[in-house]
C-alpha positions, 0 to 999 in steps of 0.5 A, spaced: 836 393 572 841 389 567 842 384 573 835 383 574 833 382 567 838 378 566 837 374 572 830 373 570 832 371 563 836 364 567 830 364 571 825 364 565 831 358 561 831 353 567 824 353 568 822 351 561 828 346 562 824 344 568 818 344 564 820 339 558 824 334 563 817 334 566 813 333 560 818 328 558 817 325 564 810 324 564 809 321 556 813 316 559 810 314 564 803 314 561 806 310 554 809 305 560 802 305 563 798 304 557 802 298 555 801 295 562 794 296 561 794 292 554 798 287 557 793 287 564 786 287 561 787 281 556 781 278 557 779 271 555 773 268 552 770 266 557 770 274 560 776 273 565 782 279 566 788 275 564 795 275 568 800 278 562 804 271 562 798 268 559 797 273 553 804 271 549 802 267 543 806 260 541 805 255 536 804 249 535 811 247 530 806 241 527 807 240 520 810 247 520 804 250 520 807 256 524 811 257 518 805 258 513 805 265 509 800 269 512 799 277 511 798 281 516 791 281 518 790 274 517 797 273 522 793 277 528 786 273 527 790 267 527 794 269 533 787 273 536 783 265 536 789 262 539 790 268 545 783 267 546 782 259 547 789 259 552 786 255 558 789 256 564 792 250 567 797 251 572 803 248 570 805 244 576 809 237 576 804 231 577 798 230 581 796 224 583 788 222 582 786 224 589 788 230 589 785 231 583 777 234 582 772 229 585 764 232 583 761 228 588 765 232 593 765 238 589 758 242 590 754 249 588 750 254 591 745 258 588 748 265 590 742 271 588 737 267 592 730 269 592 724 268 594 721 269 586 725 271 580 721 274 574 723 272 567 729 276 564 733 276 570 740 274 572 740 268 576 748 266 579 751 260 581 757 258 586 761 252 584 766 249 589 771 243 587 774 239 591 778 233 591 777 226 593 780 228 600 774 232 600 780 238 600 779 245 596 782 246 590 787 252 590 787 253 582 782 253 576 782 249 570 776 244 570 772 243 565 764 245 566 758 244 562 751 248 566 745 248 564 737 250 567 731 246 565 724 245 567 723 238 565 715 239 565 714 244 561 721 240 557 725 247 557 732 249 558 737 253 556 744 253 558 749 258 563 757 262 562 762 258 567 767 264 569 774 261 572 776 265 577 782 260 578 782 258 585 777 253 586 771 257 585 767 258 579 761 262 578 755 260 573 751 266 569 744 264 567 739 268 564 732 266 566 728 265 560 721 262 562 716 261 568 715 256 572 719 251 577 726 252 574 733 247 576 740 248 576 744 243 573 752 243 573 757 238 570 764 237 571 766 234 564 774 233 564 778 236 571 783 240 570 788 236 570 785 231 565 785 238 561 792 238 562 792 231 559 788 233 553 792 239 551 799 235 551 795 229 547 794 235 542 801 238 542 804 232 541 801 226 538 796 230 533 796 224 529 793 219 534 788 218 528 792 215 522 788 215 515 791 210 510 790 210 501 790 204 497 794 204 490 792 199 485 795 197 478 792 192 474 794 187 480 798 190 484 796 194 489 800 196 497 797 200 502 800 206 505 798 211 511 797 218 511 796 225 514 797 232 514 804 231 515 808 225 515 815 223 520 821 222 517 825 221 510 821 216 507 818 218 500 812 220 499 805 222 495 804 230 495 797 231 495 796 237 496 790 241 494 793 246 487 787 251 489 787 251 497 792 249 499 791 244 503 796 240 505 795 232 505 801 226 503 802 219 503 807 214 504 808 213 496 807 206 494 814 202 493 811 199 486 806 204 484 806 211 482 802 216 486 797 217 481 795 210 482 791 212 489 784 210 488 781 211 495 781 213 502 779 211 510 781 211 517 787 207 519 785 207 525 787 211 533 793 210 536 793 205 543 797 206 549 796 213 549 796 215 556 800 212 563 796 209 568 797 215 573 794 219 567 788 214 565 786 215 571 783 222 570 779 219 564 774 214 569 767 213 567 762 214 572 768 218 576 770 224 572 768 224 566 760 228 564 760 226 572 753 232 576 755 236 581 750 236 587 747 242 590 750 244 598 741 247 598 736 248 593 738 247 586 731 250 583 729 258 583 721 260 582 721 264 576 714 269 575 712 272 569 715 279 567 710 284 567 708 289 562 712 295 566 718 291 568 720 291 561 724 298 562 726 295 569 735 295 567 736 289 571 731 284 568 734 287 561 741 284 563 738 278 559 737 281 553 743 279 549 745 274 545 748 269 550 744 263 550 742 264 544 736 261 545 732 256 550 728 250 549 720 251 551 716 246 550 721 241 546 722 246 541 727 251 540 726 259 541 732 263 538 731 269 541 734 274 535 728 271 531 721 268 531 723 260 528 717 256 524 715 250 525 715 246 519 711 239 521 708 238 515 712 235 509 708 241 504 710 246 509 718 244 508 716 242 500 713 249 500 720 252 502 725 249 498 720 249 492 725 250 486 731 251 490 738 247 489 740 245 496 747 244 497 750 240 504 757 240 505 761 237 511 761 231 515 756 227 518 752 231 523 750 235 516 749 228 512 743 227 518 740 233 515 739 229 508 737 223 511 731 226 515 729 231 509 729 225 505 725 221 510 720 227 512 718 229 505 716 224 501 717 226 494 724 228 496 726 221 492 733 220 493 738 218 487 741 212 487 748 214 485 752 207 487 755 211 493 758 207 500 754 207 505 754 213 510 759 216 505 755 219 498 756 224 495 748 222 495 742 226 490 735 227 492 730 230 487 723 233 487 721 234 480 714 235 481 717 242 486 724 242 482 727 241 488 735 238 487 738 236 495 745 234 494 750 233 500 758 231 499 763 230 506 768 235 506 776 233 504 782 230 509 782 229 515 776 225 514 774 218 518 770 216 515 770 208 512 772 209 505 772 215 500 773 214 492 780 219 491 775 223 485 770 224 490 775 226 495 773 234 494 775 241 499 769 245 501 772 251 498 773 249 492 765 246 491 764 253 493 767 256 488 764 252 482 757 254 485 753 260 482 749 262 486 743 266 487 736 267 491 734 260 490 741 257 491 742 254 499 748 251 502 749 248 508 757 248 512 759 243 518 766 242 519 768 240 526 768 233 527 775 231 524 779 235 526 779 235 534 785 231 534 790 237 530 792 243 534 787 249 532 792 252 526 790 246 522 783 248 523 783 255 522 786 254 516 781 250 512 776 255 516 780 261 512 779 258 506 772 255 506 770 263 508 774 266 503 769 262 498 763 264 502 765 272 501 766 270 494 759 266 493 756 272 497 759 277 493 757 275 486 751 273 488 748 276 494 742 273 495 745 266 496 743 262 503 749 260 506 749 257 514 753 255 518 752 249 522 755 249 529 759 244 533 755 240 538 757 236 545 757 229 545 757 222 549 764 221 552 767 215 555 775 214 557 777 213 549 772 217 545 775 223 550 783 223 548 780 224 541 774 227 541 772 230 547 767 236 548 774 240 550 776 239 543 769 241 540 769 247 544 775 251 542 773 248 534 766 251 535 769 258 538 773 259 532 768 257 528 763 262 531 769 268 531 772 266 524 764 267 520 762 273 526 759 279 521 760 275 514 753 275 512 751 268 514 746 264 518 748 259 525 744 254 527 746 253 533 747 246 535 752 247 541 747 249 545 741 246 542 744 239 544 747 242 551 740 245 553 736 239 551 734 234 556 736 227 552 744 225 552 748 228 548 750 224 542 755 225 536 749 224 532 743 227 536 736 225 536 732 226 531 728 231 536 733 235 536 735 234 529 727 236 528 730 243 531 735 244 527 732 243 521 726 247 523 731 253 524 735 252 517 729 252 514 727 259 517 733 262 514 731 260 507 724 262 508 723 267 513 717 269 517 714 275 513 713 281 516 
């Protein structure tokens, strides 16, 4: 009896160890897999699964930004915006041009082809690179720009490009008007021009050099500028006491530093590429060059019928990509119904005792210069400003209506700026009360496509950090953000502003102001779905649009 009992005591010990051993086990591997799953489903921004490699965070040591302080939430943003703007260039040695990407022997294919679409569903395209031996490429990372437009009815709207990293792309777009509708797909850089521009961007962040005159009495010498400055020669801090921003100058060799008295743009940095390397940046080549159609580049679309509207296939639409569409020339967001203000009384009726602060560069300088010309009694104020430069003041006094714009602080290229007037978003921001008949407008992107994205997110961190503020003490204050837009490129304009370097600026800027409570006017897509070129400073049409929608946020449709 005792044996057996013992026996079973063994028995009962070995099988609980047996257990544990197991269980040890098992917590092992389901931790390993977690991590594996982490590191496997990473997921870019353009909705690709990522290889774990590409995941790992490295930062540019430009300026010594990636040894900046940052608390702990601000590191993990900052790494989330880098990690998700990784492109996926294949890190091969040198390809020479004829094996590059060739759009006119690339082609497309309209994948889900159909008889009739109806309005709300998914319209798919296949894009197919070669090069210019007519050979398939093996591998991904060209730059690709799509939209669908109905010239007649002056629609469009423009498409997601996912890369599936071997020579194959597919194209999304969501059908959002009746009638004949085409495809259009263009290659704006290949992938190997893209390898080009982020070696630009890594290693010659200072290809556009800026430069302050000092003077005292009759002296005066001129030195350059920039975020950071090479080598041990003396220098001017200019750094912002409340923000932080960082900006310096060789200091003078006569003059004190407090002598500065203005600040332009030097100029941009020449015989930046080999010859082997120019030839990925060719006009009329491989720059914003159309990719033709192998079939049919058009689909029918049918009006959506009452009992579709429960259909789940045709609601694949219903988000919030594209952001809204072009019908008739005008643009139709889809969160919210967008007035038209064509009457200057409509837009004098709206801004009626409002202070209207325009803040940023000269995309948003644009804004001033149509409502200044639309509304009569808009009368601007002659404040002795440079040309394209201000800060400029309009008035309505018969409304109390006050207009002001002011460009933002360095990096800024624009031809010369007083050094008093020489002032940073964030702290204009600050010094703002506020309030339900306060209006601030921001862009800020233009300036600074040539430095790595942590100089970028810095300014951004600053200027949202304000907005909450302003937003916090007064909480019915307006503010809209203005986005980044495409622009006409040729083989220079690309190495230093290239629409590559304007959609990771628009990406993070979207990203960074996601859920702070302000408005977007979205002018990234409002000039890719449009029929007209794309400008720098677009075309008043679209500016028209722009405005339109800004002035729908402060005076909304009542409901």
């Amino acid at each position: 009896m005792w044996t057996n009992f013992f026996t079973l005591r063994v028995f009962c010990c070995l099988f609980a160890v047996l257990m544990v051993a197991v269980l040890i086990i098992n917590v092992t591997q389901v931790e390993f897999l977690d991590n594996e799953t982490v590191s496997a489903t990473f997921i870019d921004n353009s909705g690709q699964f990522l290889p774990p490699q590409v995941t790992g965070i490295s930062r540019n040591p430009y300026c010594g930004y990636e040894h900046q302080a940052l608390s702990s939430r601000e590191r993990v943003e900052e790494d989330s915006l880098l990690a998700a703007l990784q492109w996926q260039v294949p890190g091969m040695g040198t390809v020479p041009f004829v094996k590059s990407t060739d759009p006119a022997s690339s082609y497309f294919v309209i994948l889900n082809s159909a008889a009739f679409f109806k309005v709300g569903s998914q319209l798919e395209v296949l894009v197919h690179v070669q090069d210019f031996q007519r050979k398939p490429k093996k591998y991904g990372g060209d730059y690709l720009q799509a939209r669908i437009h109905s010239p007649k009815l002056q629609a469009g709207a423009v498409g997601r490009v996912v890369d599936y990293q071997n020579g194959f792309y597919k194209v999304f777009f969501t059908l959002l008007w009746p009638g004949k509708v085409r495809v259009s797909i263009s290659l704006v850089h290949p992938s190997e021009g893209i390898r080009v521009l982020q070696h630009l961007q890594e290693e010659k962040p200072d290809r556009v050099y800026f430069k302050s005159l000092f003077r005292s009495g009759r002296i005066s010498e001129t030195t350059e500028c920039n975020v950071c400055l090479p080598g041990s020669l003396p220098r001017c801090n200019f750094t912002d006491l409340y923000s932080g921003e960082p900006w310096f100058c060789f200091k003078p060799k006569q003059l004190p530093c407090s002598s500065r008295i203005n600040h332009y743009k030097g100029g941009y940095l020449k015989g930046l590429l080999t010859a082997a390397d120019s030839a990925f940046f060719q006009s009329g080549v491989n720059i914003k060059m159309p990719i033709n159609s192998s079939g049919p580049d058009w689909v029918t679309v049918v009006p959506r019928r009452i009992k579709d509207t429960d259909n789940p296939e045709l609601s694949q639409g219903s988000g919030t990509f594209p952001s809204g569409y072009y019908y008739q020339g005008l643009w139709q967001p889809r969160k919210f119904r967008m007035r038209q203000f064509n009457d200057p009384d409509n837009v004098t009726e709206c801004l009626q005792r409002k202070v209207v602060y325009l803040f940023g560069d000269s995309t948003i300088r644009q804004w001033f210069e149509y409502l200044t010309t639309f509304v009569p009694d808009l009368v601007e104020f002659n404040l002795g400003s440079p040309k394209n430069v201000g800060p400029f003041l309009a008035v309505d006094q018969k409304h109390n209506i006050l207009l002001k714009y002011r460009c933002h602080g360095p990096p800024i290229r624009f031809t010369t700026v007083f050094s008093n007037e020489l002032r940073y978003v964030a702290n204009e921001l600050n010094g703002i009360v506020g309030g339900k008949n306060t209006v601030v407008a921001i862009s800020i992107w233009s300036h600074f496509s040539t430095f790595p994205l942590e100089v970028y997110i810095r300014r951004l961190r600053n200027i949202r950090r304000a907005v909450i503020q302003l937003l916090d003490r007064s909480p019915k204050t307006v503010v809209v953000i203005r986005t980044a837009n495409a622009q006409e490129l040729g083989p220079e304009v690309s190495l230093f502003s290239s629409d590559w370097y304007n959609f990771q600026l628009d990406t993070i800027l979207r990203r960074m102001f996601s859920g702070v409570g302000v408005y977007l006017v979205d002018a990234w897509e409002m000039t890719l779905a449009h029929y007209l070129p794309h400008k720098l400073h677009p075309d008043k049409i679209i500016v028209k649009n722009q405005l339109d929608m800004f002035l729908s946020f402060v005076c909304p449709l009542e409901t």
